[in-house]
C-alpha positions as CSV (number, residue, x, y, z in Angstrom):
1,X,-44.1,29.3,59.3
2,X,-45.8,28.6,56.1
3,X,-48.6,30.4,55.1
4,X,-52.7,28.7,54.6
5,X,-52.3,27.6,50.5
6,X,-54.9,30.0,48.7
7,X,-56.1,30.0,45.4
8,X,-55.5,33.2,42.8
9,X,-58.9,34.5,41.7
10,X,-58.8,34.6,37.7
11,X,-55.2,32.9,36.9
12,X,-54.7,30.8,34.3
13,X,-52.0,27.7,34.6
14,X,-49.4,28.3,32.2
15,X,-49.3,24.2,31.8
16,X,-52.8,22.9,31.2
17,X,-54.6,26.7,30.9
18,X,-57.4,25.9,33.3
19,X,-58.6,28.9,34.7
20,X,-59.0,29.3,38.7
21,X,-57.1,26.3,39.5
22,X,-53.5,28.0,40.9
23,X,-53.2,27.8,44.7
24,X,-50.6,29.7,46.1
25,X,-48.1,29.6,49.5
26,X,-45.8,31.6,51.1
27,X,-43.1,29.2,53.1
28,X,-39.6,31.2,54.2
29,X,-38.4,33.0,51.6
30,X,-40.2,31.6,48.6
31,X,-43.6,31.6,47.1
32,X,-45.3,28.8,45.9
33,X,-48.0,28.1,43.0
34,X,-49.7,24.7,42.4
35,X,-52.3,23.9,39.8
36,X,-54.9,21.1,41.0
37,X,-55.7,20.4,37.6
38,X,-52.2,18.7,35.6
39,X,-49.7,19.1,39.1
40,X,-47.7,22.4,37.5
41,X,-45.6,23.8,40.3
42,X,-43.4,27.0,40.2
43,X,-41.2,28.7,43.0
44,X,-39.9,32.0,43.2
45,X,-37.9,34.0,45.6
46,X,-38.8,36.5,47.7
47,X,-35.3,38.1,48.3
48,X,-34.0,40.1,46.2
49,X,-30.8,39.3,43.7
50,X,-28.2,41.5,44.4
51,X,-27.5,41.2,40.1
52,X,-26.3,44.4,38.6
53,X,-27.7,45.6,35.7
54,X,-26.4,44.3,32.4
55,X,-24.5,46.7,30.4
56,X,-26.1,47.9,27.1
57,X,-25.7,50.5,25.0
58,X,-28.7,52.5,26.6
59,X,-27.3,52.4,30.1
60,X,-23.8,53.0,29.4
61,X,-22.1,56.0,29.0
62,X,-19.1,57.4,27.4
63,X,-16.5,58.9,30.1
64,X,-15.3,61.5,27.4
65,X,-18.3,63.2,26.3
66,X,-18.9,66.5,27.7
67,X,-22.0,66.6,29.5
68,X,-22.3,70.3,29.9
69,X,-25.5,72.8,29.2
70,X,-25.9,74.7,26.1
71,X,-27.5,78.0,26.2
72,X,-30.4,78.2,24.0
73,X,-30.6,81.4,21.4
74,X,-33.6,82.8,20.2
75,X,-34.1,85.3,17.2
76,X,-35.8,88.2,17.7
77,X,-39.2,88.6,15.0
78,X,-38.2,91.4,12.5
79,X,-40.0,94.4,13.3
80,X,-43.1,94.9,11.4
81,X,-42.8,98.0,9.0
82,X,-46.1,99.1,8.3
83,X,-45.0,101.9,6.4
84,X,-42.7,100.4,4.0
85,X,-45.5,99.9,1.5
């Protein structure tokens, strides 16, 4: 059932740039915005892609690095020798 067409408070229409003329709809799975201005109309999908993630260097890891936890040292202050002088 498609939902009442309703207009978005503050957008601006990629198209003509008119500001508070983008009604939008719901109909199934998709989402609708119209501008009453110039006639732009867009779709997008409400389901999700099932797309993996691209591989890039960021996300991708190298099976023969150790991942392992290095204890941290810390050195002790020297002692302060007041009498030394």
């Amino acid at each position: 059932m498609p939902s009442p067409k309703r207009f978005i408070a503050g957008a601006v229409c990629p198209r003509c740039g008119a500001m508070d003329r983008l009604m939008m709809h719901r109909d199934g799975d998709h989402q609708y915005r119209e501008c009453i201005d110039c006639g732009f109309e867009d779709a997008q999908s409400l389901v999700e892609d099932a797309t993996p993630e691209p591989e890039t260097r960021v996300n991708r890891r190298d099976p023969s690095e150790q991942h392992t936890v290095e204890p941290v040292v810390f050195f002790k202050a020297p002692a302060d020798d007041s009498d030394r002088d």
